[in-house]
C-alpha positions in Angstrom: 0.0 0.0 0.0 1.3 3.5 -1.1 0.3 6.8 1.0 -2.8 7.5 -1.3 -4.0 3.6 -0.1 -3.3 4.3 3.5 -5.1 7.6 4.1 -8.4 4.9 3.1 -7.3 3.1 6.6 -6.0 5.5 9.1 -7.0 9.2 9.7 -3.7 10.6 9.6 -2.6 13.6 6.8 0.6 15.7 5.8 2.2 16.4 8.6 1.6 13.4 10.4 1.1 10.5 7.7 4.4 9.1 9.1 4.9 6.1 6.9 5.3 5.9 2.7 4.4 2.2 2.2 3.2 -0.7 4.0 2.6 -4.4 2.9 0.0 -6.9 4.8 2.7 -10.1 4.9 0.8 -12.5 7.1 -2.8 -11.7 9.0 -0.7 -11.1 12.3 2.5 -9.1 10.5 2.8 -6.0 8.3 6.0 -4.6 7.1 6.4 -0.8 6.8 8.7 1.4 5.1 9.6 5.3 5.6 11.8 6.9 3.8 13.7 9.9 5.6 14.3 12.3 3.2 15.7 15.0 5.3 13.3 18.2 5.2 11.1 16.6 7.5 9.2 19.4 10.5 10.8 16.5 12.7 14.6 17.3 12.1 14.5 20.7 12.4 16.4 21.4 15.5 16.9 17.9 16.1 19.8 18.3 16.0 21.3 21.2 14.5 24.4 19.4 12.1 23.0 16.1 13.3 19.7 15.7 12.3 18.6 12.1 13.9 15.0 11.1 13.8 12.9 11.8 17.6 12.2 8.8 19.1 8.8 9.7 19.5 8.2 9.9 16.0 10.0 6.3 15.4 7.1 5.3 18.0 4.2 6.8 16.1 5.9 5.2 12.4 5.6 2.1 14.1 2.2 2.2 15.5 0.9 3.7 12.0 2.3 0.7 10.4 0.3 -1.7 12.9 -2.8 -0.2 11.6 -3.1 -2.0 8.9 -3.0 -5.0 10.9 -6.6 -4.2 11.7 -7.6 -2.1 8.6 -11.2 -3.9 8.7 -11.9 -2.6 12.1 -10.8 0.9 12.1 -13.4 2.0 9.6 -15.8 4.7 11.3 -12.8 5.3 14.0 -9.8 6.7 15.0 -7.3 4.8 16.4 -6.0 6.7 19.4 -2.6 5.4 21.8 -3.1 4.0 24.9 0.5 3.0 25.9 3.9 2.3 25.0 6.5 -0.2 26.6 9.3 -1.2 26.8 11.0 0.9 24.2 14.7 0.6 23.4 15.8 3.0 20.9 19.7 0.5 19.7 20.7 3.1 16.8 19.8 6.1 15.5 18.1 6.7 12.2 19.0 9.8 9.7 18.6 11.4 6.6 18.8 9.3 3.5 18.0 6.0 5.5 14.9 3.9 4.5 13.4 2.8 7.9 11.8 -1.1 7.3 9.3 -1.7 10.1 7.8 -4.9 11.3 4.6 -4.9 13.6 2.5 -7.6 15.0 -0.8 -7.7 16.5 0.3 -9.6 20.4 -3.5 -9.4 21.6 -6.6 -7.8 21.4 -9.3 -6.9 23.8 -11.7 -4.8 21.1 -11.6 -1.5 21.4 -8.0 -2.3 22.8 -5.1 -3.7 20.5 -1.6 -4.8 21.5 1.3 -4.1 19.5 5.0 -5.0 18.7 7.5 -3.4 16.1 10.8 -3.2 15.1 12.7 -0.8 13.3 15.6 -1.4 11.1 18.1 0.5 9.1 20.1 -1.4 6.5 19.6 -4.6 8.6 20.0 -3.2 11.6 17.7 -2.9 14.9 17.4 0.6 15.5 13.8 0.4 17.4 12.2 -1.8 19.4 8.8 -1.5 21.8 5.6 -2.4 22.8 2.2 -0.4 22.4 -1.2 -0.1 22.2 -4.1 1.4 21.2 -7.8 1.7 21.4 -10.0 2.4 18.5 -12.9 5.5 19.1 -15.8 5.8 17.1 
């Protein structure tokens, strides 16, 4: 799924459409991509010379990604976070890298989903955590 395909599923828009592509591999497993171009509102000021991607915003990437994990039962609501855990941020992610992003759905308790991701560079983990999220009509 391209950007156009994934504003069908999830609410998000320019600024904060935070993924470019995502593919459905299994039922429990999608694989994301994001490509960090550099101009990003997110890398301005952080950091001056050393623009790294906010963890934060590595935590959103992923939990957008998950979203198409349950792309049937977010229509008519807006998937909003109810935690993260267990976050390790292992490497930092920059300008001109192509974030690749795996999620699973670990549980669900409708409204309430439970999520895992990782985030890797070239191969390597840069991200991982725990999340979760309740959908609101």
């Amino acid at each position: 799924m391209n950007r156009e395909e994934l504003k069908k599923i999830i609410p998000h828009r320019r600024p904060m459409l935070l993924i470019d592509e995502t593919t459905l591999i299994e039922e429990n497993k999608a694989i994301g991509k994001y490509f960090v171009k550099g101009d990003e509102w997110f890398l301005q000021g952080h950091f001056p010379g050393n623009p790294v991607v906010p963890g934060v915003i590595l935590c959103e990437m992923m939990a957008q990604a998950g979203c198409v994990l349950i792309m049937e039962k977010i229509k008519g609501s807006t998937p909003y976070f109810t935690g993260i855990d267990k976050v390790r941020f292992k490497n930092k992610v920059q300008p001109g890298d192509t974030l690749d992003i795996e999620c699973s759905i670990i549980r669900a308790k409708p409204p309430f989903y439970f999520a895992q991701g990782k985030g890797y560079v070239d191969g390597t983990l840069c991200v991982t955590g725990e999340f979760s999220f309740a959908l609101v009509k």
